[in-house]
PyMOL Python script that loads the backbone (N, CA, C, O; Angstrom):
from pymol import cmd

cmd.read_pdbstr("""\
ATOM      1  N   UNK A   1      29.607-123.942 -92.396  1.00  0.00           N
ATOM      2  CA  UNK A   1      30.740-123.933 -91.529  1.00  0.00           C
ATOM      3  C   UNK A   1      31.704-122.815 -91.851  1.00  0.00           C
ATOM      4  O   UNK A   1      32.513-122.486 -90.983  1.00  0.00           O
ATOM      5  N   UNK A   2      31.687-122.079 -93.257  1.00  0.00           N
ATOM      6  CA  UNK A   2      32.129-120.961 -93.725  1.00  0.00           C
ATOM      7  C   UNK A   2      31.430-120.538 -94.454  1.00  0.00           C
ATOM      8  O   UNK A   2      30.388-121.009 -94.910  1.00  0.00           O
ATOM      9  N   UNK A   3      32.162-119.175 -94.728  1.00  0.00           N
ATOM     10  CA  UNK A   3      31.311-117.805 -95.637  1.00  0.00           C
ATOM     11  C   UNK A   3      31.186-118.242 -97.369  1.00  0.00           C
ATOM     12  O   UNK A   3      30.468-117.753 -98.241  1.00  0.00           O
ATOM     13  N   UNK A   4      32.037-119.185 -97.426  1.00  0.00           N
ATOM     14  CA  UNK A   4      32.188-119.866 -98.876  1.00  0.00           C
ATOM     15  C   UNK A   4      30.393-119.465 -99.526  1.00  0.00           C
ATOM     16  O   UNK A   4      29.372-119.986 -99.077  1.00  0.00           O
ATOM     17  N   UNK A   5      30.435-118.702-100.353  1.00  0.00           N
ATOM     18  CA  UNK A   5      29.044-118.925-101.751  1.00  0.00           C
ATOM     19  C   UNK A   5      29.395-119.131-102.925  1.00  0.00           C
ATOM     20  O   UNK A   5      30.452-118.618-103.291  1.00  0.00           O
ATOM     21  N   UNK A   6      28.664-119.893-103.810  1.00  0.00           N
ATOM     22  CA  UNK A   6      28.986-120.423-104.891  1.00  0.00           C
ATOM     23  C   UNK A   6      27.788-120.421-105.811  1.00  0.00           C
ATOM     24  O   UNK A   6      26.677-120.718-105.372  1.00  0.00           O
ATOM     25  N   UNK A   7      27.969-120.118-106.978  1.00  0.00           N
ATOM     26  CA  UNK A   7      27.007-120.417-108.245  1.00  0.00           C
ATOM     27  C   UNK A   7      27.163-121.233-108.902  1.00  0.00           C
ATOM     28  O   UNK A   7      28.221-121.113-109.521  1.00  0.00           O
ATOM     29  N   UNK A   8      26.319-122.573-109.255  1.00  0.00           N
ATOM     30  CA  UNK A   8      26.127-123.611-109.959  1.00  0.00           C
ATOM     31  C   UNK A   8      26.365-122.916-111.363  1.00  0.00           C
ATOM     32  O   UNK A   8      25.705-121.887-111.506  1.00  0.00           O
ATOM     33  N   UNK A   9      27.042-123.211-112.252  1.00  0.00           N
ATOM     34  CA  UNK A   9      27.252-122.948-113.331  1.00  0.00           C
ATOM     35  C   UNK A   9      26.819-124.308-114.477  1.00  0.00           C
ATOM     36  O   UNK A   9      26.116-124.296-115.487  1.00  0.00           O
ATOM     37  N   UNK A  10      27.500-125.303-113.873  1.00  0.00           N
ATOM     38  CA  UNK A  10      26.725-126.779-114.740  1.00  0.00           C
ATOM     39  C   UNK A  10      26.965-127.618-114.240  1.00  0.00           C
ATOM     40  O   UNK A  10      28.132-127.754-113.872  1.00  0.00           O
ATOM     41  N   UNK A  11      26.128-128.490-113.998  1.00  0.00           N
ATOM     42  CA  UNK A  11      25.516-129.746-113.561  1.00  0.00           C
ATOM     43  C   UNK A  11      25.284-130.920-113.756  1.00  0.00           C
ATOM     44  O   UNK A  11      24.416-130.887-114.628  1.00  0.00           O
ATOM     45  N   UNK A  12      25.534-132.211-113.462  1.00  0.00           N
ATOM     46  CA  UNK A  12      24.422-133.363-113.892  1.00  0.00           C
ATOM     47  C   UNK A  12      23.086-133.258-113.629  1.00  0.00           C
ATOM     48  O   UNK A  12      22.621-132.134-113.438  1.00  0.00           O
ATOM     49  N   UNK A  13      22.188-134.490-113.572  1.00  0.00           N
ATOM     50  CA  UNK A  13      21.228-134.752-112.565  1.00  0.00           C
ATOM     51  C   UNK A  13      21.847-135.459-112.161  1.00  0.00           C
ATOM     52  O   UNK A  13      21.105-136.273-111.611  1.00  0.00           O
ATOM     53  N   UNK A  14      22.741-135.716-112.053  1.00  0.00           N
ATOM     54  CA  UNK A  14      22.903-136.784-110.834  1.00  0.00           C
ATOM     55  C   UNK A  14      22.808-136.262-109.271  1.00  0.00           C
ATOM     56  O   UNK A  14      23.416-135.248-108.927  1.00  0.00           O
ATOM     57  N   UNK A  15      21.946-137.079-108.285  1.00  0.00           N
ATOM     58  CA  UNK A  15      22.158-136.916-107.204  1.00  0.00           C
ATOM     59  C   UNK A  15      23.307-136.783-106.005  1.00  0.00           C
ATOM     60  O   UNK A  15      23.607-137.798-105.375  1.00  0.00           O
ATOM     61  N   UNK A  16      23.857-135.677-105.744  1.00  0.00           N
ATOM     62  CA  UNK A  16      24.876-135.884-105.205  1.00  0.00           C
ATOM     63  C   UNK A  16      24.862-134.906-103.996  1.00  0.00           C
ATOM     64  O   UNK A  16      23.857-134.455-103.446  1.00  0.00           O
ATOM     65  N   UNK A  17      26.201-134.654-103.674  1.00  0.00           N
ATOM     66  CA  UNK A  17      26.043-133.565-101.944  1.00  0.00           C
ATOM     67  C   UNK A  17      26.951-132.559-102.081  1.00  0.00           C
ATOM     68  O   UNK A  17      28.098-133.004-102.039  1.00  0.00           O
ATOM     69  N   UNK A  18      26.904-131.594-102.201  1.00  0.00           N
ATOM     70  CA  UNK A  18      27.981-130.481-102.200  1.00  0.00           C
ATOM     71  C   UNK A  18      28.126-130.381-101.117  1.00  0.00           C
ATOM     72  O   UNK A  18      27.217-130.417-100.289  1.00  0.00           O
ATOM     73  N   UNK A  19      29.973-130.149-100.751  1.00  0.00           N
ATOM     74  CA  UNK A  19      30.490-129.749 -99.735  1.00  0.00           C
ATOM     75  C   UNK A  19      31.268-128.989 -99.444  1.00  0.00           C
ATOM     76  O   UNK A  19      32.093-128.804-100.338  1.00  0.00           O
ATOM     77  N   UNK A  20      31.519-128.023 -97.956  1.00  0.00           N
ATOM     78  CA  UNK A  20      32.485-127.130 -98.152  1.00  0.00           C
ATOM     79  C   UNK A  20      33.250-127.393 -97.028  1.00  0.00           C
ATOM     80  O   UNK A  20      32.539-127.945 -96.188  1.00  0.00           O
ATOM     81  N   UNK A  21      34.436-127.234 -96.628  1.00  0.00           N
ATOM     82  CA  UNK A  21      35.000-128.052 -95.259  1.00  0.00           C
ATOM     83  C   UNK A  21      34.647-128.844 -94.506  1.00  0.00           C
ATOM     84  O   UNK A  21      34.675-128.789 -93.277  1.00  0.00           O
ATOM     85  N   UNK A  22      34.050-130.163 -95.600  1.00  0.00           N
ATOM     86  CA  UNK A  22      33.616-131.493 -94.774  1.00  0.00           C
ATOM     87  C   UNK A  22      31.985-131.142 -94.263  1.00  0.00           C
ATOM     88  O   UNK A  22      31.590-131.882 -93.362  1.00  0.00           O
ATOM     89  N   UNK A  23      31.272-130.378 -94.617  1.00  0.00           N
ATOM     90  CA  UNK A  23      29.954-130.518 -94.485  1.00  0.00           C
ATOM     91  C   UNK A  23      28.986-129.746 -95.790  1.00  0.00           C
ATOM     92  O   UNK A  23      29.335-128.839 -96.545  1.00  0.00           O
ATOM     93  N   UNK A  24      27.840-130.382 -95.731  1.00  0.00           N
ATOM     94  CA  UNK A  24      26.858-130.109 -96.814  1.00  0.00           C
ATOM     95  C   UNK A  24      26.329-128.644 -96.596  1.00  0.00           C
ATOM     96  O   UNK A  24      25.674-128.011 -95.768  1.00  0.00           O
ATOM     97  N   UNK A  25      27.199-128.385 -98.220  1.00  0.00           N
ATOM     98  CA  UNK A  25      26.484-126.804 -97.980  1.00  0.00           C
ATOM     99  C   UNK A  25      24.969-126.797 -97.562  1.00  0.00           C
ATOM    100  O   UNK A  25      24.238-127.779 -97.438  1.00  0.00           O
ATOM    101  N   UNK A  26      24.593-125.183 -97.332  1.00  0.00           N
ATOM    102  CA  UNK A  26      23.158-125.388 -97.030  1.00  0.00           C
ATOM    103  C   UNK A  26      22.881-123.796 -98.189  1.00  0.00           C
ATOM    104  O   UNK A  26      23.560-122.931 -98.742  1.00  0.00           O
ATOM    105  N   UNK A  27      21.556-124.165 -98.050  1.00  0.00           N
ATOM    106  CA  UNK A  27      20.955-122.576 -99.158  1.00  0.00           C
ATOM    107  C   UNK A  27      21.421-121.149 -98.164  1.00  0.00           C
ATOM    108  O   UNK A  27      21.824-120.832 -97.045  1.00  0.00           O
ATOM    109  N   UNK A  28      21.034-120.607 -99.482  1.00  0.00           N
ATOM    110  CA  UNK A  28      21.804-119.396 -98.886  1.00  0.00           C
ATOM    111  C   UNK A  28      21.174-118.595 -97.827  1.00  0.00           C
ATOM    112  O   UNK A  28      21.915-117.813 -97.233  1.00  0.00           O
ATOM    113  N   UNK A  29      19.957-118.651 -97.492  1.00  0.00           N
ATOM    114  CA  UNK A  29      18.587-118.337 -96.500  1.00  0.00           C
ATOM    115  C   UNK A  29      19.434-119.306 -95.436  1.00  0.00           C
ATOM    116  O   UNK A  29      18.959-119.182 -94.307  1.00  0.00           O
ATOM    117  N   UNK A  30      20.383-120.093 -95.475  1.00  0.00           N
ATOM    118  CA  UNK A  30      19.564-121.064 -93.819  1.00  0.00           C
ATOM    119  C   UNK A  30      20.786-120.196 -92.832  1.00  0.00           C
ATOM    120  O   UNK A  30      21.554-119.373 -93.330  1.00  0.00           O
ATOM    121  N   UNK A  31      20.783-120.482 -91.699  1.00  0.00           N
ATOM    122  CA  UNK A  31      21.839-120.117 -90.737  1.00  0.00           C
ATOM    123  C   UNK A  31      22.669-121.037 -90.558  1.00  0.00           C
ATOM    124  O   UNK A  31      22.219-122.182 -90.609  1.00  0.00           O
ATOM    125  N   UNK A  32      24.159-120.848 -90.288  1.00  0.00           N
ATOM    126  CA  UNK A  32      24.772-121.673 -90.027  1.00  0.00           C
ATOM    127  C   UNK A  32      24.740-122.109 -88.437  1.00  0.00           C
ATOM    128  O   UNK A  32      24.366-121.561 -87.400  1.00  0.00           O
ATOM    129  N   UNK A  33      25.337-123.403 -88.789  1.00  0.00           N
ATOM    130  CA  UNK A  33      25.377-123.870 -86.702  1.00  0.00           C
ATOM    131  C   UNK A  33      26.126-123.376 -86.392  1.00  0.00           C
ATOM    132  O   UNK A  33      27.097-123.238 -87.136  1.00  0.00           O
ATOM    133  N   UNK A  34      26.111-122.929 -85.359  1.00  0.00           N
ATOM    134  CA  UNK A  34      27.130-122.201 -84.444  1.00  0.00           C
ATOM    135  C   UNK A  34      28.284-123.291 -83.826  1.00  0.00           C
ATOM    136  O   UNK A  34      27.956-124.343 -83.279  1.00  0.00           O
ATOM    137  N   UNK A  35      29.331-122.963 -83.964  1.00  0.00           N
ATOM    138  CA  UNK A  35      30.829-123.337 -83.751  1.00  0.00           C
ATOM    139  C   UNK A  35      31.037-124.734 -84.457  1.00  0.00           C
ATOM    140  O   UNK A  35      31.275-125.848 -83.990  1.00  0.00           O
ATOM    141  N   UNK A  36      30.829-124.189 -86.000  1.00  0.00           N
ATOM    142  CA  UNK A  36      31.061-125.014 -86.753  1.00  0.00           C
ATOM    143  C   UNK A  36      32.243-124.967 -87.874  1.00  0.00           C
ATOM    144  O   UNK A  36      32.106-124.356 -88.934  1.00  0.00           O
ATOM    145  N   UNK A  37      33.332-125.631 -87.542  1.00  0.00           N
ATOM    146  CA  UNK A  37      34.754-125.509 -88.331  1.00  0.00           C
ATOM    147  C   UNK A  37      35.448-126.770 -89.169  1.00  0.00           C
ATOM    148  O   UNK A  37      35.484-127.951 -88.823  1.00  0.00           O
ATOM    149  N   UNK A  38      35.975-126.176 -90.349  1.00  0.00           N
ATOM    150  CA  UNK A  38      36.107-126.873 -91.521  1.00  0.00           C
ATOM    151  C   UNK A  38      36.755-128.397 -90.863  1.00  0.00           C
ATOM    152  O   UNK A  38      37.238-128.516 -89.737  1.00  0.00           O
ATOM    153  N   UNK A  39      36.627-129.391 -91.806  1.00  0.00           N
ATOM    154  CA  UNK A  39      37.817-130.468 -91.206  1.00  0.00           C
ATOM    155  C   UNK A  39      38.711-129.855 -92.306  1.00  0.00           C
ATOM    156  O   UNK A  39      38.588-129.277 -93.386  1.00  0.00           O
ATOM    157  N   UNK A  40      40.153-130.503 -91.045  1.00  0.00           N
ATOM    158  CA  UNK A  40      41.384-130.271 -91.886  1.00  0.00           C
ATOM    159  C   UNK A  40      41.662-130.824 -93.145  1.00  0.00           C
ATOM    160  O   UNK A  40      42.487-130.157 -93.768  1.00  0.00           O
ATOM    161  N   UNK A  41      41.239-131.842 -93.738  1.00  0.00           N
ATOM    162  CA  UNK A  41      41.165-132.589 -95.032  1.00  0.00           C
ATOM    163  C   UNK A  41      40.694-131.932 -96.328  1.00  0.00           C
ATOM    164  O   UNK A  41      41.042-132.169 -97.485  1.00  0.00           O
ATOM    165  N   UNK A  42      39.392-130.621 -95.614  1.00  0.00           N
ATOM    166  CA  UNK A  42      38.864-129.571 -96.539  1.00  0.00           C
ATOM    167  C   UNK A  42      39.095-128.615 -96.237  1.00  0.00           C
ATOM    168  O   UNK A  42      38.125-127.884 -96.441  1.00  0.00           O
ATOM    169  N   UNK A  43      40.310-127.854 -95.605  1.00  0.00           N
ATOM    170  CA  UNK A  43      40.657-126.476 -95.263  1.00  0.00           C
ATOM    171  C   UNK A  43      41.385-125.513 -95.755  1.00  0.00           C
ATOM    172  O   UNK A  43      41.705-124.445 -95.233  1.00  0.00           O
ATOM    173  N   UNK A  44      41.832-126.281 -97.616  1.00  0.00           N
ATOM    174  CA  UNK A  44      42.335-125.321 -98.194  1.00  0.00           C
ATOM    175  C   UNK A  44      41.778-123.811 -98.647  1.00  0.00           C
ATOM    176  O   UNK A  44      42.541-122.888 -98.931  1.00  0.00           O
ATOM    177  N   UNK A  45      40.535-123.726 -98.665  1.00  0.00           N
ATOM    178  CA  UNK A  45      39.886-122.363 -98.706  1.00  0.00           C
ATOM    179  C   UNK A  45      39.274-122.369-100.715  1.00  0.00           C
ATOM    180  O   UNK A  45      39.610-122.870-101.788  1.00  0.00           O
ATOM    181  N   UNK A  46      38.418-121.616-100.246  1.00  0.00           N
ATOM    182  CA  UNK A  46      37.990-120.970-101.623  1.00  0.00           C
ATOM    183  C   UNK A  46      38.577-119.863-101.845  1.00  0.00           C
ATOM    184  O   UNK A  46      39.003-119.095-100.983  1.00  0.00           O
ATOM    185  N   UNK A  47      38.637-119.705-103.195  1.00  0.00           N
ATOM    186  CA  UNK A  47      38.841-117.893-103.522  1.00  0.00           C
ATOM    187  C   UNK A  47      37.873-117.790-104.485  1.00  0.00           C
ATOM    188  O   UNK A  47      37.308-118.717-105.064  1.00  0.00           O
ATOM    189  N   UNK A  48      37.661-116.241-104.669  1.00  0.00           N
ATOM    190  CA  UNK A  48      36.337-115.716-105.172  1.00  0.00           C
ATOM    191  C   UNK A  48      36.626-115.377-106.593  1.00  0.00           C
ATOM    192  O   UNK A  48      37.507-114.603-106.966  1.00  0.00           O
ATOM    193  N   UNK A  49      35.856-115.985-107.292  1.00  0.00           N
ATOM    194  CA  UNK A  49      36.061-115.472-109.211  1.00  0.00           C
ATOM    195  C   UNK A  49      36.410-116.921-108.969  1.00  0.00           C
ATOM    196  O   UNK A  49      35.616-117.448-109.749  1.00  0.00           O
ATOM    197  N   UNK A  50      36.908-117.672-108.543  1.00  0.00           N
ATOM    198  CA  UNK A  50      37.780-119.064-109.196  1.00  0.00           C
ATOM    199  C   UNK A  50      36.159-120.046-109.751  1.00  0.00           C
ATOM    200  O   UNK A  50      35.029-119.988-109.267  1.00  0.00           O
ATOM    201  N   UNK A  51      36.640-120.801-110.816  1.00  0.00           N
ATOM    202  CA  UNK A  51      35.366-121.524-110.857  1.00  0.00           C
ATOM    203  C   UNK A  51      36.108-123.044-110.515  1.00  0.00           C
ATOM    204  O   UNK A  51      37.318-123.222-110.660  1.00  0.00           O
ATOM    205  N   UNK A  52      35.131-124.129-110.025  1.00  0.00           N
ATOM    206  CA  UNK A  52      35.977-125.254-109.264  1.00  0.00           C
ATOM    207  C   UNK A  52      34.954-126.232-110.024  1.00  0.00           C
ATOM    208  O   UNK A  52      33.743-126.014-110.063  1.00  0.00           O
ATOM    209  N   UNK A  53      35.637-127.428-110.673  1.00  0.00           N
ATOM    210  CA  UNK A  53      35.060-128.533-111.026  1.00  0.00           C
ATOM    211  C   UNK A  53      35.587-129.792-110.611  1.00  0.00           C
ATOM    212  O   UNK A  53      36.499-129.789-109.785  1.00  0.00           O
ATOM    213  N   UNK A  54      35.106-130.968-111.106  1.00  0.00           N
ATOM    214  CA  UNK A  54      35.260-131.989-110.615  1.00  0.00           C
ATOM    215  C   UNK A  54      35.960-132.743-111.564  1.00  0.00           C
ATOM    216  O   UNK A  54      36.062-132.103-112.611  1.00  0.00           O
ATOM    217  N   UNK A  55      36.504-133.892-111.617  1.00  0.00           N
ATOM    218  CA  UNK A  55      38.216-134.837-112.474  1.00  0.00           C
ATOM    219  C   UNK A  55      37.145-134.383-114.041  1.00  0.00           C
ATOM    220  O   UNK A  55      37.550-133.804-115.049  1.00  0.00           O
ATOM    221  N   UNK A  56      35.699-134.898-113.749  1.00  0.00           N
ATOM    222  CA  UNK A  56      35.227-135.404-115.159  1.00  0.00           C
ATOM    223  C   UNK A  56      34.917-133.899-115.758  1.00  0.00           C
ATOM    224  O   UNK A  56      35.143-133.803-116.965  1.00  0.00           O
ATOM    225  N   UNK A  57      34.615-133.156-115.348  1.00  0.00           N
ATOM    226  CA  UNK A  57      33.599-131.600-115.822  1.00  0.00           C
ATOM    227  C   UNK A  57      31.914-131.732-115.557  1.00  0.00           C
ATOM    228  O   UNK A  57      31.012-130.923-115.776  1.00  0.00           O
ATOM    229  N   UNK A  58      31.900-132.744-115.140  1.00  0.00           N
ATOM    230  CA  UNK A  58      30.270-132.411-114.761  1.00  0.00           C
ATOM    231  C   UNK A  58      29.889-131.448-114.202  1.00  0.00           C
ATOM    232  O   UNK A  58      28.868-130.960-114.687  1.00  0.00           O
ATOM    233  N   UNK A  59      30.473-130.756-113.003  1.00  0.00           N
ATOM    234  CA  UNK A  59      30.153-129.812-112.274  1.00  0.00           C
ATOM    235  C   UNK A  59      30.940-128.883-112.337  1.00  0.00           C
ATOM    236  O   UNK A  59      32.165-128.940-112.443  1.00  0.00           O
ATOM    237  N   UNK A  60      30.094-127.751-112.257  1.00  0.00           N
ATOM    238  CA  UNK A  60      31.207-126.465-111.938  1.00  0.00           C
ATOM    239  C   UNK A  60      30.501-125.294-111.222  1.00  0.00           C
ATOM    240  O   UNK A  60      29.326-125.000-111.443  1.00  0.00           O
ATOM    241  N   UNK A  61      31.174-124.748-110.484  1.00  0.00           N
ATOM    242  CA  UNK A  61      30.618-123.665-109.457  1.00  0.00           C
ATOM    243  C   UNK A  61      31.308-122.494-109.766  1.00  0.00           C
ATOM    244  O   UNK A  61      32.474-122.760-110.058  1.00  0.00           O
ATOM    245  N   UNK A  62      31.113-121.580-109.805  1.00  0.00           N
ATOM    246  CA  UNK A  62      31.591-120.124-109.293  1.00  0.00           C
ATOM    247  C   UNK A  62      31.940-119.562-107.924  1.00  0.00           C
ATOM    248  O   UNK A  62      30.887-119.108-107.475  1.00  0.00           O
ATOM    249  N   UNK A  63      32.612-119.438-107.328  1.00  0.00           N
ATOM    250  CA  UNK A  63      33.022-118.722-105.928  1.00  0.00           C
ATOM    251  C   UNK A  63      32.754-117.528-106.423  1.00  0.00           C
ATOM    252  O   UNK A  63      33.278-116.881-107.330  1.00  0.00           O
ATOM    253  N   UNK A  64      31.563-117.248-105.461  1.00  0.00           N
ATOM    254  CA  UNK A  64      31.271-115.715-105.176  1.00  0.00           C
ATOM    255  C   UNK A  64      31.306-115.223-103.915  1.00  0.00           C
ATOM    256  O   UNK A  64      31.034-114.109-103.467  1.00  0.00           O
ATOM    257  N   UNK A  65      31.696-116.260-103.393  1.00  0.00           N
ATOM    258  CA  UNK A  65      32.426-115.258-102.497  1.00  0.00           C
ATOM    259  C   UNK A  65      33.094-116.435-101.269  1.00  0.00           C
ATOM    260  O   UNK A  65      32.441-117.322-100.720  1.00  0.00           O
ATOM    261  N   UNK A  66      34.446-116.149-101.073  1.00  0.00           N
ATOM    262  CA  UNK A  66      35.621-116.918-100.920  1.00  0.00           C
ATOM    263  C   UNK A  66      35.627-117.187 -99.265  1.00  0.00           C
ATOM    264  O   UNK A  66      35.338-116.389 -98.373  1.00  0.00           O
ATOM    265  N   UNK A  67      35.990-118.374 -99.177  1.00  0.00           N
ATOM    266  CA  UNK A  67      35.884-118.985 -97.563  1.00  0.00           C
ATOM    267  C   UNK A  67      36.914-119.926 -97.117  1.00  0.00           C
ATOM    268  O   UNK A  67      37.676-120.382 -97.970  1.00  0.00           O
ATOM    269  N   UNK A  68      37.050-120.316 -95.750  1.00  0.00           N
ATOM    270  CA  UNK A  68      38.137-121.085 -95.088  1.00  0.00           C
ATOM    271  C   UNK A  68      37.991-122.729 -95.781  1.00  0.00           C
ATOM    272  O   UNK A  68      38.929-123.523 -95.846  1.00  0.00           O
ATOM    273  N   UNK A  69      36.836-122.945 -96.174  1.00  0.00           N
ATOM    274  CA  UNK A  69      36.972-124.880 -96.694  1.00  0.00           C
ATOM    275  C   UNK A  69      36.804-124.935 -97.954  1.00  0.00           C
ATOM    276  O   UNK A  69      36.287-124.049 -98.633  1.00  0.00           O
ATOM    277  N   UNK A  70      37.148-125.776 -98.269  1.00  0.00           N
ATOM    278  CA  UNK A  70      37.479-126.617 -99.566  1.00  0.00           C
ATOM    279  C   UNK A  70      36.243-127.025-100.335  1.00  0.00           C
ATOM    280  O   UNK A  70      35.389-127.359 -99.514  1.00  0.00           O
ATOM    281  N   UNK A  71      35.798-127.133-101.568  1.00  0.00           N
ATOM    282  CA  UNK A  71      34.374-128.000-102.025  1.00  0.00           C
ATOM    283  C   UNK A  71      34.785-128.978-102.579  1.00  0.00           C
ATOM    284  O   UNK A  71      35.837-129.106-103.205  1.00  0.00           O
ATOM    285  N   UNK A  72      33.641-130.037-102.299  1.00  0.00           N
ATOM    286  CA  UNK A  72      33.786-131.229-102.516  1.00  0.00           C
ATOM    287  C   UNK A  72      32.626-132.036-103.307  1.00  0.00           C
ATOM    288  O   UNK A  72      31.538-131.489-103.488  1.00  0.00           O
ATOM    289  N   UNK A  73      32.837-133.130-103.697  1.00  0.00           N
ATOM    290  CA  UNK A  73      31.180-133.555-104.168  1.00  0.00           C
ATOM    291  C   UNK A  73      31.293-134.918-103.685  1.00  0.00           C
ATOM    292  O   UNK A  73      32.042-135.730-104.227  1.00  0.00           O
ATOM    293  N   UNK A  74      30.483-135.224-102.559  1.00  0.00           N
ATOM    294  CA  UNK A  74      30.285-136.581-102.038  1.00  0.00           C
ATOM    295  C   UNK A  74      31.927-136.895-101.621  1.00  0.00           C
ATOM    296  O   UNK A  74      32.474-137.859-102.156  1.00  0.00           O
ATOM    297  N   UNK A  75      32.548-136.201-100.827  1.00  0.00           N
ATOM    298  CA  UNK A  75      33.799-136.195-100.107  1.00  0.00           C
ATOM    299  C   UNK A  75      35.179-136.539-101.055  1.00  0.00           C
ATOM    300  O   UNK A  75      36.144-137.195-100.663  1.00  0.00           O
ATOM    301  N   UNK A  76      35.030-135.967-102.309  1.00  0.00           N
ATOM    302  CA  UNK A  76      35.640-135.900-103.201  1.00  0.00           C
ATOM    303  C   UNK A  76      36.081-134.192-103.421  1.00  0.00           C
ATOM    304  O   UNK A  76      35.103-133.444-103.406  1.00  0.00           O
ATOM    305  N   UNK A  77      37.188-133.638-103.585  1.00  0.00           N
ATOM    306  CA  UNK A  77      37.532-132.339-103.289  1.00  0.00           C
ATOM    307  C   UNK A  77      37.465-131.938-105.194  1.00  0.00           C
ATOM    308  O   UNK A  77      37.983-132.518-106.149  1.00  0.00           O
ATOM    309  N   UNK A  78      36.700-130.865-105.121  1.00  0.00           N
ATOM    310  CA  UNK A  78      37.304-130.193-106.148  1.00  0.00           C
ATOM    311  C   UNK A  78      38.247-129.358-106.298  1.00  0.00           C
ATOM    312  O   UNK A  78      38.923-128.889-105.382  1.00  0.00           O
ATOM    313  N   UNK A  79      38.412-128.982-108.115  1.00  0.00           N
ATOM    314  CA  UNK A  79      40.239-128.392-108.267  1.00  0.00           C
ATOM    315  C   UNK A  79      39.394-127.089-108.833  1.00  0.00           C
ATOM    316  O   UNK A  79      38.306-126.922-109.385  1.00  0.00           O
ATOM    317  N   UNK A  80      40.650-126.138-108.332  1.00  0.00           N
ATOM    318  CA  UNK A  80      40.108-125.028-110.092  1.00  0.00           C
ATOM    319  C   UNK A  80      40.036-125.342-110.872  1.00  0.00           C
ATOM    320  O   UNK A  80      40.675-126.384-111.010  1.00  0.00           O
ATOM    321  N   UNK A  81      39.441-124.972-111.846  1.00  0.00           N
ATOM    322  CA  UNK A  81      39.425-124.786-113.345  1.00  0.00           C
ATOM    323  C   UNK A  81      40.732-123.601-113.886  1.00  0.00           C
ATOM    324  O   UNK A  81      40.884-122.383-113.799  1.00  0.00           O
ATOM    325  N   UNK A  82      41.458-124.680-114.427  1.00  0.00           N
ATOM    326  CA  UNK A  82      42.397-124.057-115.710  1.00  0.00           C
ATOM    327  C   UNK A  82      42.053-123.378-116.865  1.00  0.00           C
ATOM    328  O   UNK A  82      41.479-124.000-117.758  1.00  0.00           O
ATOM    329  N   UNK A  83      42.396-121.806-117.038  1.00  0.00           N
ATOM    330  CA  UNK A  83      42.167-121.985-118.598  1.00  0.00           C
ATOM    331  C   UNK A  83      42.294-122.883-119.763  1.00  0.00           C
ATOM    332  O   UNK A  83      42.873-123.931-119.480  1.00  0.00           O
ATOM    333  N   UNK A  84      41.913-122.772-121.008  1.00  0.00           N
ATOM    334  CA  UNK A  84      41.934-123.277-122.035  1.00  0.00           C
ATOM    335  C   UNK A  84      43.431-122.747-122.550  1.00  0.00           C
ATOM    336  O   UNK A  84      43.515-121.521-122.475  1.00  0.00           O
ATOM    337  N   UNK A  85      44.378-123.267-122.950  1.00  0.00           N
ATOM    338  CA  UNK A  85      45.242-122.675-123.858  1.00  0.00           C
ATOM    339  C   UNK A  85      44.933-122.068-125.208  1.00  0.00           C
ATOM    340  O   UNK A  85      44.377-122.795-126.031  1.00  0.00           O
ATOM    341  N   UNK A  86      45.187-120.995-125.487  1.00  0.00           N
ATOM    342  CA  UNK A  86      44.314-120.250-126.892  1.00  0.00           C
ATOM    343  C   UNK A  86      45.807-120.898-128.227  1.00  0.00           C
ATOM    344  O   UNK A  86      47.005-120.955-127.949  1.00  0.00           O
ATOM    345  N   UNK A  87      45.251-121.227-129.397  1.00  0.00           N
ATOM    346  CA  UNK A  87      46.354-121.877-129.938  1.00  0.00           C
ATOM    347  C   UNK A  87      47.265-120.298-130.507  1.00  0.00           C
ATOM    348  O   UNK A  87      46.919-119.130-130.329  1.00  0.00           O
ATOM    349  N   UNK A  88      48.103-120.666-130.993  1.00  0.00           N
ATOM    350  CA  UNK A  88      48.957-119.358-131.344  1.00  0.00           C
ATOM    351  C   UNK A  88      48.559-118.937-132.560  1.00  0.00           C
ATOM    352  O   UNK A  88      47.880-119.631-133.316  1.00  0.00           O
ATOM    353  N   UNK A  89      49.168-117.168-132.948  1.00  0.00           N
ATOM    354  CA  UNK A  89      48.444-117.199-134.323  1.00  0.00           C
ATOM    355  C   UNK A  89      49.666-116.524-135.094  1.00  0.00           C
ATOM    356  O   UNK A  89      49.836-115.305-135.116  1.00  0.00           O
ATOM    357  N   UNK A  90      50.979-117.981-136.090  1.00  0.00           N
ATOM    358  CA  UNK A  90      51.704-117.389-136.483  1.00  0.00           C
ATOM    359  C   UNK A  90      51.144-116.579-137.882  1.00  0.00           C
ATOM    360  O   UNK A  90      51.892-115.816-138.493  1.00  0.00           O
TER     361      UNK A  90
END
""", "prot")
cmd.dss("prot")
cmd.show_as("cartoon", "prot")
cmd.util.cbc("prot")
cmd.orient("prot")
């Protein structure tokens, strides 16, 4: 439904559905349907370099390249990923 691409970086097995503005991504070979637009619930957008996981860290993706919807896993939205705070070095 958008240009959104992403690289699996880490995973469960668990069976689940990646999503990007309310529909299941598809591989990167397939075509998209024609006049197909995000729902508003997933329309905050990707940006590219950001990596996006889920509350627990099971998953994490790479945006490679940034789009109009949101990802989700099984209609659950993912967040960026925060750096790590590096501790200080008095």
């Amino acid at each position: 439904m958008c240009d959104t691409e992403v690289m699996v970086v880490r995973a469960t097995a668990d069976d689940v559905s990646l999503e990007c503005g309310g529909a299941v991504m598809l591989a990167l070979a397939s075509e998209k349907p024609a006049g197909a637009a995000a729902h508003e619930a997933f329309a905050q957008g990707t940006l590219v370099g950001k990596r996006y996981t889920d509350a627990d860290e099971r998953f994490e993706f790479l945006c490679t390249k940034g789009g109009k919807g949101s990802l989700a896993i099984d209609g659950v939205l993912l967040v960026v990923k925060q750096a790590k705070a590096l501790p200080s070095s008095d």
